[in-house]
C-alpha distance (Angstrom), angle and dihedral (degrees) to the residues before:
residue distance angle dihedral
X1 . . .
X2 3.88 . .
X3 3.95 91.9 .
X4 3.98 85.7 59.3
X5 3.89 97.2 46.6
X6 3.57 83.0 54.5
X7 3.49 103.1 47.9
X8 4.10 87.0 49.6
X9 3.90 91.4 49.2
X10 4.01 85.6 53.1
X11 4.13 91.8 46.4
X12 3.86 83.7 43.3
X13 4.01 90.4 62.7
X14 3.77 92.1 33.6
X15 3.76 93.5 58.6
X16 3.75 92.0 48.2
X17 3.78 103.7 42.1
X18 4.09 75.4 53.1
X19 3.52 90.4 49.7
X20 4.03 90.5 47.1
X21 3.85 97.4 51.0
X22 4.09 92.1 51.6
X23 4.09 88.2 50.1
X24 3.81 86.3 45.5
X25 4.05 91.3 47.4
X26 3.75 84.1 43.7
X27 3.70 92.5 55.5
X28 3.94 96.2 40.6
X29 4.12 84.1 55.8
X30 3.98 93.7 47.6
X31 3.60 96.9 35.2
X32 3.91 118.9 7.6
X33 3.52 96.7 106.4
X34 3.82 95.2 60.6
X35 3.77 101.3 40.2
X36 3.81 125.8 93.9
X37 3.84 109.6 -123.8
X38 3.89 107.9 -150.0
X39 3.77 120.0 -125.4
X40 4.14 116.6 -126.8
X41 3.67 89.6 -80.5
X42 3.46 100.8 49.7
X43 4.08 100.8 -178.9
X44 3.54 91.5 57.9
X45 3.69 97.8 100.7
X46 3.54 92.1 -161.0
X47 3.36 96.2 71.0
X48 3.69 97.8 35.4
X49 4.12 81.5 54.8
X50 4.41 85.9 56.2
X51 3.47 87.9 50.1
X52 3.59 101.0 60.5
X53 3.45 94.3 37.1
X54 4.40 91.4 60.1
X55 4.28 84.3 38.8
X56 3.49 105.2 31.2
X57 4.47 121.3 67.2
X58 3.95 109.9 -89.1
X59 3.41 117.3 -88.7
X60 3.85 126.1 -118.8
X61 4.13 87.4 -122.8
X62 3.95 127.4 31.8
X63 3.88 117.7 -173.2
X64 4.25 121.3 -164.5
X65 3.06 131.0 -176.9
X66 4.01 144.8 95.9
X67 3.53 142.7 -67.9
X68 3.57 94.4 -50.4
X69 3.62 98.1 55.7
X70 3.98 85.0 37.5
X71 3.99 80.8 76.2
X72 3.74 96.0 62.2
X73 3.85 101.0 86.9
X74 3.95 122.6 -152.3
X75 3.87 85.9 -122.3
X76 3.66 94.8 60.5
X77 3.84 88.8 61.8
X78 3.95 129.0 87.4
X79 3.87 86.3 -165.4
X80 3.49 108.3 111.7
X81 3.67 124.1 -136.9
X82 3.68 93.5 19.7
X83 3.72 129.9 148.7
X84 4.17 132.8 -168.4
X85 3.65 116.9 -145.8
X86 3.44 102.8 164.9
X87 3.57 111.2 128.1
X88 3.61 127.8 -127.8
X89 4.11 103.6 -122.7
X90 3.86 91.0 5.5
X91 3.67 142.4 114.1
X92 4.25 112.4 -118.6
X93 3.80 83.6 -129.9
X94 3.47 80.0 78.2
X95 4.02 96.6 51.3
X96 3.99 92.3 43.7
X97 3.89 90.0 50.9
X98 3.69 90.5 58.5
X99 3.67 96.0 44.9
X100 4.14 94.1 44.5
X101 4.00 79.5 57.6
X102 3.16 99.0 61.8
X103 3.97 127.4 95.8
X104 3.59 96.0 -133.1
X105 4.07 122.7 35.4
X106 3.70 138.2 -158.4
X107 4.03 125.4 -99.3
X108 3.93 84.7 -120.2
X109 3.75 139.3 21.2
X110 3.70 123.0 -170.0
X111 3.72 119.9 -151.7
X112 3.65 118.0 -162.6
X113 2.98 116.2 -151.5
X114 3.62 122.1 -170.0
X115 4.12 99.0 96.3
X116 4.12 112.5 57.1
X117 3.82 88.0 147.2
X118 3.28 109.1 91.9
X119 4.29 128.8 63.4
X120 3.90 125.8 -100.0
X121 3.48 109.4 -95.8
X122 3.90 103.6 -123.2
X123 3.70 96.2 -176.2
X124 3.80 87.8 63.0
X125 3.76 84.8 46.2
X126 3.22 101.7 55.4
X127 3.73 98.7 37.6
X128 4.15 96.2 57.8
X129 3.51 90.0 34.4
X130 3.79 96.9 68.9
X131 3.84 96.3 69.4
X132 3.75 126.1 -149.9
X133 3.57 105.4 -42.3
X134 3.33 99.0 50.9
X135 4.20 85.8 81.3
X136 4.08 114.3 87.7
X137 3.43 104.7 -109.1
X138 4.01 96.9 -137.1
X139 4.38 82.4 79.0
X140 3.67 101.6 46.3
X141 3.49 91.6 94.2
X142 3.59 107.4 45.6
X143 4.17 85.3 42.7
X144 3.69 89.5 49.2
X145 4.13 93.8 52.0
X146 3.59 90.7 46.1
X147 4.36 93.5 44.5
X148 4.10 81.3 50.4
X149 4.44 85.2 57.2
X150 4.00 95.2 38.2
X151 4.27 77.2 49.2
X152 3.64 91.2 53.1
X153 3.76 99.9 35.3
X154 3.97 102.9 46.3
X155 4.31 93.5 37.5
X156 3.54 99.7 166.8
X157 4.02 114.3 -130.7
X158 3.96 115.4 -81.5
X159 4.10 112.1 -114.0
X160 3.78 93.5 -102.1
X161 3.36 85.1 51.2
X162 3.65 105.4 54.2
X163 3.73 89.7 31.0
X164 3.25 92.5 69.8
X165 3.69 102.1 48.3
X166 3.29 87.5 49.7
X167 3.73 92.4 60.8
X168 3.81 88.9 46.2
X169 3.66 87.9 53.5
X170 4.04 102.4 54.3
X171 3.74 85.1 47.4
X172 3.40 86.8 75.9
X173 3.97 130.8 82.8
X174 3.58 113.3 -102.0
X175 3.58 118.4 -102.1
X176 3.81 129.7 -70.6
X177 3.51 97.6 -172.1
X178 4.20 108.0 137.7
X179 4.06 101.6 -124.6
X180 4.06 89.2 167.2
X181 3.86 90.1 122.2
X182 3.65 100.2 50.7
X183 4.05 91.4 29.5
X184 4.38 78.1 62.3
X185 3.13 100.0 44.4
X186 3.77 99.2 45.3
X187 4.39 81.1 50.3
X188 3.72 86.1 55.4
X189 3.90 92.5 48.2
X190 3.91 91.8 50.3
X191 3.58 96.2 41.8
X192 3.55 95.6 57.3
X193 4.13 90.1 46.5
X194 3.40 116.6 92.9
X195 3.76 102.2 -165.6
X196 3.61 91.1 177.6
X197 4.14 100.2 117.8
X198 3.41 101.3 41.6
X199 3.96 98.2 42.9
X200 3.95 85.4 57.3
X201 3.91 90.5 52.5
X202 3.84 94.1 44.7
X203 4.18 92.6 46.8
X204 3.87 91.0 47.9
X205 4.11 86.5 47.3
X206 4.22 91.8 47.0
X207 3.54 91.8 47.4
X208 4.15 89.1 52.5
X209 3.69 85.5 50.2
X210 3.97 100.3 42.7
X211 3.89 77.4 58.3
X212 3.65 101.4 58.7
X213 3.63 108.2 38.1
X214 3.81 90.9 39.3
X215 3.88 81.4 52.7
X216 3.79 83.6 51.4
X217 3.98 97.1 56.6
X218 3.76 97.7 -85.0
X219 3.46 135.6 133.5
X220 3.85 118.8 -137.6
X221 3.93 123.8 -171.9
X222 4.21 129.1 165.6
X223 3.56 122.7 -143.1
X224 3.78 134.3 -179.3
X225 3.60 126.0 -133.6
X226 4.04 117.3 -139.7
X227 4.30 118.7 -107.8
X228 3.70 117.7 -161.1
X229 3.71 106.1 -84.2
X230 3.66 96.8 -101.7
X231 3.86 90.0 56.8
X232 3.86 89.1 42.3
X233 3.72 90.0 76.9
X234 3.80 103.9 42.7
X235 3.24 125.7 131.9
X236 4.07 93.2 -107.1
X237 3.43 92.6 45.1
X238 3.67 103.8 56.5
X239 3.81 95.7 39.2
X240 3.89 92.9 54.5
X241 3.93 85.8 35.7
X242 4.26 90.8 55.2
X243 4.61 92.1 40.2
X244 3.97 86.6 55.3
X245 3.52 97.3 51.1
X246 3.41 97.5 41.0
X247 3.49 93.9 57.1
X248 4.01 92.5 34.5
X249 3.71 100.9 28.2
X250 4.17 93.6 145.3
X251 3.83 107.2 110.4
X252 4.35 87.2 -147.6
X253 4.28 81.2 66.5
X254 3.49 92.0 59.3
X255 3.69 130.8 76.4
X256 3.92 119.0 -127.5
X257 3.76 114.0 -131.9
X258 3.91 120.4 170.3
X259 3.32 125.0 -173.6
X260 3.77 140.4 154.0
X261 3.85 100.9 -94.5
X262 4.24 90.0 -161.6
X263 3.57 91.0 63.4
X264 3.90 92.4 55.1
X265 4.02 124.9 97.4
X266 3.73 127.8 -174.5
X267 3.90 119.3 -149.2
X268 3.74 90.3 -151.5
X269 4.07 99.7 1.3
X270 3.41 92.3 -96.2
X271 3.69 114.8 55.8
X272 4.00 111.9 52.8
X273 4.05 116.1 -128.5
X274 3.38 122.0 -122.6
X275 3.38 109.3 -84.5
X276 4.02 89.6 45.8
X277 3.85 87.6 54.7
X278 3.72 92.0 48.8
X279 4.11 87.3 52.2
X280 3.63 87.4 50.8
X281 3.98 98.8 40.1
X282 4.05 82.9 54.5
X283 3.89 86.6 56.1
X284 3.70 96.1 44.8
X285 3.79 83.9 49.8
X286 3.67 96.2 59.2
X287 3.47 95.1 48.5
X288 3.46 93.0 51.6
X289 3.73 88.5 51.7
X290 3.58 94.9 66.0
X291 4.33 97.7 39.0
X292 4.01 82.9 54.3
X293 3.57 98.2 59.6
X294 3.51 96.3 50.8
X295 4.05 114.1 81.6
């Protein structure tokens, strides 16, 4: 009698996980193309970001570039259709790669170009550069069902929404937290690099890749993103600062960002806090304005 309730209870979950995988293959035919599949890691925004840039259409504006333009949040920006890239820890080589790769390319890519130091990351590369197909069909579904929760779970803020806090948050003073100690040791760290190598290998690959998607109707410009003035003149700074302007020293290549440098705080000197990278996302955003009108 026990060997039968336990062959039912096994049928039972049979028949359902059956049932599952048709609703999920239902919901990849009705809705696969829209929804963001989550990489392996799926709270690493980063990634999820990658993801629904390869699955989602292509954005009018596409900004790469490292840890520093990492900070500049979607939601702070008013620009519509917009999509970060940059990569927390990574080089934008990286970012424009993926985006050069693609079929279809945004009106404007942003390069930032403050970090040249560190290596393209080619497993990145290859992974979003594959396209669609490239996934086995058989997980689709169950990939789809879970994008459609990660969807639901992580909905990012509506524009009234994060408009507003926004507002709330440049009402306030800027911060008077003391970073000295990490604003030192990050001077020590970037006064010992010598990014000198690298930065030549990443400028020669930009400039290759400014060629082709500009060749393919896009519009590429570089901007640089302000360090506390003690970091400004370190020796890793300056030396990437002088390669990328000698191999892009036309002012039209560059993006113009103004913004009142006083009002700007650094949690660690290099990385701006929030309400800096709001200030800054609101300049970005008026530049962006003006490049979007023009055809």
């Amino acid at each position: 009698m026990q060997r039968i309730s336990i062959v039912r209870w096994f049928s039972k979950c049979g028949f359902s996980a059956a049932i599952l995988l048709l609703a999920c293959g239902a919901a990849t035919a009705w809705f696969g193309n829209g929804l963001q599949l989550p990489a392996t890691t799926t709270r690493d925004g980063t990634l999820i970001t990658l993801n629904r840039y390869a699955r989602e259409p292509i954005p009018d504006v596409a900004l790469v570039g490292s840890s520093l333009a990492f900070r500049l949040k979607e939601e702070y920006f008013a620009t519509p259709r917009l999509r970060n890239l940059a990569l927390a820890g990574g080089s934008p080589v990286t970012g424009l790669e993926i985006i050069a790769s693609q079929p279809r390319l945004p009106r404007i890519i942003l390069v930032e170009a403050n970090v040249l130091s560190r290596a393209t990351d080619t497993s990145l590369v290859q992974r979003y550069s594959r396209g669609r197909d490239a996934e086995p069909v058989v997980f689709r579904p169950i990939r789809t069902a879970v994008a459609a929760y990660e969807n639901w779970l992580h909905a990012p803020l509506s524009h009234s929404q994060a408009s507003f806090g926004h507002t709330q948050l440049l009402k306030q003073p800027p911060s008077d937290f003391d970073s000295r100690i990490y604003v030192d040791r990050a001077l020590q760290q970037m006064n010992e690099e010598d990014p000198t190598v690298t930065a030549r290998v990443n400028v020669m690959r930009i400039e290759q890749l400014i060629l082709a998607v500009e060749q393919s109707g896009a519009r590429v410009r570089l901007f640089e993103l302000p360090y506390s003035e003690q970091l400004e003149e370190s020796r890793s700074a300056k030396i990437t600062r002088e390669i990328v302007h000698t191999k892009f020293p036309d002012p039209e290549r560059w993006l113009q960002i103004d913004f009142p440098r006083k009002e700007l705080r650094w949690a660690d000197g290099v990385h701006l806090d929030e309400r800096s990278a709001v200030i800054v996302t609101q300049s970005v955003d008026r530049t962006l304005s003006s490049l979007l009108e023009q055809r």
